[in-house]
N, C-alpha and C positions, 0 to 999 in steps of 0.2 A: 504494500500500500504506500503513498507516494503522500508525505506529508510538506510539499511545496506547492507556489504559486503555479509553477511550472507553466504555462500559457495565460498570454495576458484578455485574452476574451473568453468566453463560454456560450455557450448557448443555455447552460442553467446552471443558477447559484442556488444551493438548496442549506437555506435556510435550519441546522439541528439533524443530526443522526441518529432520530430515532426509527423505530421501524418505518413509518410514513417516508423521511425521507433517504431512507436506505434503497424501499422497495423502488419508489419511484427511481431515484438512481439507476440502479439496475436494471431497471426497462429503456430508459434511455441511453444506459451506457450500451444496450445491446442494441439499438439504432445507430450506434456510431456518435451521439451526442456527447458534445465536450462539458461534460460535471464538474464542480467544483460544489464542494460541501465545508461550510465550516458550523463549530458550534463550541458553544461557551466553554462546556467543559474540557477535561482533558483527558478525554475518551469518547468513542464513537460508542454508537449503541444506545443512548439514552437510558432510560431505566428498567431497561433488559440489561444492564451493563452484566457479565459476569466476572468476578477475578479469580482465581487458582491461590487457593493461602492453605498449606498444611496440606495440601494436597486433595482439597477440596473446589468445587466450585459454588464460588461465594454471592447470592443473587445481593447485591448491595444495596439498590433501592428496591427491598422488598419481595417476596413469593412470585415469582410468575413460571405460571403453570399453562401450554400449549394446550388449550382444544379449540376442535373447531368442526361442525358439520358441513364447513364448503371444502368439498374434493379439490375445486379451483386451487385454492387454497394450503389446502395440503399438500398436494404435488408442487408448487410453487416452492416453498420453504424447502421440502425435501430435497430441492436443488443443492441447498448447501449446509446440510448439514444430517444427520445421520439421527433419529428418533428414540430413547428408550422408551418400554413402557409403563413407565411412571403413571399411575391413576392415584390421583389425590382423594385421601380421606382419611378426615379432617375430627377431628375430638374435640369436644367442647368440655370447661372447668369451671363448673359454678359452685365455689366455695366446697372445694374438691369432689365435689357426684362430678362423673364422668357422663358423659353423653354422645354419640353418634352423629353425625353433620353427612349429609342433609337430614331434615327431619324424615324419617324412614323408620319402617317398623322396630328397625333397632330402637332407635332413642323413644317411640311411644314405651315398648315394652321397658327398656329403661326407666322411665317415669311414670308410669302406673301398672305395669307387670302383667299389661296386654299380648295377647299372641295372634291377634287375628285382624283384619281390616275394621270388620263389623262392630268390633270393640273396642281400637280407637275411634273411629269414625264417634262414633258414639258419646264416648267423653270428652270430645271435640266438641261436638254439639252441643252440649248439656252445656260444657263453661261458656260456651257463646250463649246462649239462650238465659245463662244468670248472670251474664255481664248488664245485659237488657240495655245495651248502645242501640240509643232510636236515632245521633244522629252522629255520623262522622266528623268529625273538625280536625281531628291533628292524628302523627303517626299511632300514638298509644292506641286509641278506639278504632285506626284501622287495622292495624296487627291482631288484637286480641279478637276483634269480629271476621279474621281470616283463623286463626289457630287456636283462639281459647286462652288461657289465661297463664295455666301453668307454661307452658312454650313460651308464652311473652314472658314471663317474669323473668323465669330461668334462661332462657336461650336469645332473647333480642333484646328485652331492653337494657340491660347494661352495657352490653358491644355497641349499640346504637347510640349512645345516650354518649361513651366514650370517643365515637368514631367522629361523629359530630359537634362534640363540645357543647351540648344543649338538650335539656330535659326532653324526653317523648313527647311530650303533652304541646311545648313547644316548637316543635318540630312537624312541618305540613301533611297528613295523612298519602299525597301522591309519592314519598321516597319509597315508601312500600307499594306498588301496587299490587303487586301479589308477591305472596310467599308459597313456593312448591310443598305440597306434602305428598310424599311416597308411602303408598301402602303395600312397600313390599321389603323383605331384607336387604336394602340393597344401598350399599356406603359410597360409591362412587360421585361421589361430589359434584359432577359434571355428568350431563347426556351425552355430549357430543362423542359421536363417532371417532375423529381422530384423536389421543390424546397424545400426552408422553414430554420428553425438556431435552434439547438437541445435547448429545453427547459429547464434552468438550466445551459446552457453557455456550448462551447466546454469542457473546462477545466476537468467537470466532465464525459463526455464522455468520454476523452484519459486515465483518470482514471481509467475506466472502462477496456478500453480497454486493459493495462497493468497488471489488478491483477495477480499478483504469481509472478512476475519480480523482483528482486533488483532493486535497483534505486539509483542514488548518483548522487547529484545536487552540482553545485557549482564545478563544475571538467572539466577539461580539459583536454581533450586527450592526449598531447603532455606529459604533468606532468604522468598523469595515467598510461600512457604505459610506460613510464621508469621503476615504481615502480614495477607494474604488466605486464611483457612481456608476458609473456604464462599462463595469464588470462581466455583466450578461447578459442578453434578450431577454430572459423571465425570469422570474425569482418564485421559489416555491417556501415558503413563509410556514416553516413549523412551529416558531415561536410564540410567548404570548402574542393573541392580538391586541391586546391593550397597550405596550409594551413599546409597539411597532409605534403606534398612535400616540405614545408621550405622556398617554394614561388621559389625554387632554378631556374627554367624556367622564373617566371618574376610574380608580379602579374596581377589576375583577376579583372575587373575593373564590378563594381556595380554601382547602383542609392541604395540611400537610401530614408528614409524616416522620418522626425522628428513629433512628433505630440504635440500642444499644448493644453493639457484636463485642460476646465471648467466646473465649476460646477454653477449653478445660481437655485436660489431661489424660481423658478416659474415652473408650468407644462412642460412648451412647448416654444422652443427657435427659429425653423423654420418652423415646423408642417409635416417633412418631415426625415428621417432617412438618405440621401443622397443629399447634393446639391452640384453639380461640382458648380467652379467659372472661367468660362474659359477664361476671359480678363488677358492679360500676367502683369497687372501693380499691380494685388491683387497677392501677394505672394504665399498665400497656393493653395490647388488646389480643395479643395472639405472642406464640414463639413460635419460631421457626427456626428448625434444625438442618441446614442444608444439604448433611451426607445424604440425607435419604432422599434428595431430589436424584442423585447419580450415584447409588450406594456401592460401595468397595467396601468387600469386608476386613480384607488389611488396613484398615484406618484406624491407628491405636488415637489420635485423639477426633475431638467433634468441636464444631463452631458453632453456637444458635444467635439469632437477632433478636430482641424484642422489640415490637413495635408500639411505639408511640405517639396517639395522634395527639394533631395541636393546631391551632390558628396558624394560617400562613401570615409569613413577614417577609418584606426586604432580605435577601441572603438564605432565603428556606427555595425547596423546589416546592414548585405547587404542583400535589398531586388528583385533589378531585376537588371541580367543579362544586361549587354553592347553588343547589339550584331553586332561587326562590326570584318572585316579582323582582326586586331589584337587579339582580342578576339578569334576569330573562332578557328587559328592558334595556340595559344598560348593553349586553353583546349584541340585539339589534342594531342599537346605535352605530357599534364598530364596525357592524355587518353594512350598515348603508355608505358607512366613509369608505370600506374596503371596495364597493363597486367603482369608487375613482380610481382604482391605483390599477392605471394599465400593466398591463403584463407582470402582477402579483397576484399567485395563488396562495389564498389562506387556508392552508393544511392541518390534520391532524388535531391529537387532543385540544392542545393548547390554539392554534391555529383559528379553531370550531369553538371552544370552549365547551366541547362535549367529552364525556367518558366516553373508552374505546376498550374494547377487547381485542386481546392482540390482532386475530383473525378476523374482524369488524375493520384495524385500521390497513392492515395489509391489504385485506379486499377495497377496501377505499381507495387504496392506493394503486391497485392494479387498474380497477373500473377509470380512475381519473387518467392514467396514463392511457387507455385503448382510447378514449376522448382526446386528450392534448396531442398523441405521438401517433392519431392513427394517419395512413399515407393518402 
């Protein structure tokens, strides 16, 4: 990978190396298009970043776990990189009772010693029917009039209440609009079809998928485009869009995420790659233990993260969207300045101001390339 200016025009500056502008990259490097990609940090990959520590690979901003039901999709990524089958399932710790994730016959029978559909279903029912919610207003009264009470107490509302930094009750009833209940034995946290985490860690996937590009890390748009105005014919803008715009509309309001990584001296720390902790008085909201994303049994020690949410600030990354009236309103605004700015596409999470699932932005990013590069 070629981390110089190396040619002084392009046909595309792509704005952030995250999946969005990897993929697109990659379609256009495969038309012969002159790329050039820079991004803040000092690494490609965005928050798929992975690193190799103890002989691990270490997801640093956070869990990410591949599935995806577009075949498009799958075969796309399988390009460059090699699939285990990792299937995520996931434990829940409420004031130590253990519990099953997704809600699945495990975790009914877990909490009330159910064996059969007919009898969860049932005391599903029943706690909805004694909550006697006649009108919706916020998340709490719609969670418990999907699941019942016990599951809210125990399994949402503290991870919720944690995730977002504000009571249930004040929090919009649409974050939830459904919760899945499986009425079968079955812990597979995800439907999709494809699952599994590229063998070797993202990190050398987005590699792959860049060859032929410049790159320049350590760069910031705002500085870069001063120096280089008419660096490219288009610009593919993964960054915030507030950001772009000087924030002059107002800013976009994020959750971030802090994580605190240990390292310890022994095999095995939970025996689990994910454990939610969903009582609101334990701070962080999950640990994650990364061997078991790409497990080697010769790994005498283990590394976990615990995650910490928190208000976004100045110098935080912002990883999900706030999505209430002022927010809504406020990336409109961006959204009507963004139809001035010729030959700027506003990409991706931050780009959008929308959550993406990996397989959501990679398809995004394929669909927009058959549009932009088709002959």
């Amino acid at each position: 990978m070629l981390y110089n200016r190396g040619m002084k025009h392009y046909d595309y500056l792509i704005v952030g190396c995250g999946l969005f502008g990897a993929t697109f990259a990659n379609i256009a490097l495969q038309q012969g298009k002159k790329v050039l990609i820079i991004d803040k940090r000092n690494h490609v990959a965005g928050n798929i970043y992975t690193e190799e520590r103890e002989k691990i690979h270490v997801h640093v901003y956070g869990a990410h776990i591949f599935h995806t039901s577009f075949e498009r999709v799958w075969k796309y990524v399988n390009q460059f990189a090699t699939f285990n089958n990792f299937i995520n399932n996931v434990i829940a710790d409420y004031k130590g009772e253990r519990y099953h994730l997704p809600f699945n016959m495990n975790t009914f029978h877990e909490l009330w010693g159910v064996n059969t559909e007919e009898e969860a279903k049932a005391v599903i029912a029943k706690q909805i029917k004694e909550a006697n919610i006649k009108e919706i207003t916020n998340l709490e009264e719609q969670a418990i009039s999907l699941v019942g009470t016990d599951v809210y107490q125990k399994l949402i509302k503290g991870y919720t209440e944690k995730q977002w930094g504000r009571d249930c009750k004040e929090l919009p009833s649409f974050i939830i609009k459904r919760l899945p209940l499986r009425f079968t034995y079955d812990n597979n946290y995800f439907n999709d079809k494809y699952q599994g985490i590229p063998i070797g860690g993202y990190t050398k996937m987005v590699e792959k998928m860049i060859e032929g590009a410049d790159v320049l890390l350590n760069t910031k748009y705002q500085d870069f485009i001063k120096d280089n105005p008419h660096v490219a014919d288009k610009i593919i803008y993964t960054g915030p869009i507030d950001e772009y715009f000087d924030f002059k509309l107002g800013k976009l309001e994020y959750r971030t995420v802090e994580f605190e990584v240990l390292t310890f001296d022994k095999p095995d720390y939970q025996g689990n790659a994910v454990v939610n902790y969903t009582e609101r008085e334990i701070p962080y909201t999950r640990i994650i233990e990364h061997k078991y994303f790409d497990k080697h049994d010769d790994q005498l020690k283990t590394i976990i993260s615990k995650e910490y949410p928190s208000e976004y600030s100045e110098g935080k990354e912002p990883y999900y969207p706030v999505n209430n009236e002022r927010n809504s309103t406020l990336v409109q605004g961006y959204q009507e300045l963004a139809k001035n700015e010729k030959n700027v596409f506003f990409k991706g999470r931050l780009g959008e101001y929308k959550y993406y699932d990996m397989d959501d932005v990679i398809l995004s990013a394929l669909e927009f390339a058959d549009e932009e590069l088709k002959a």
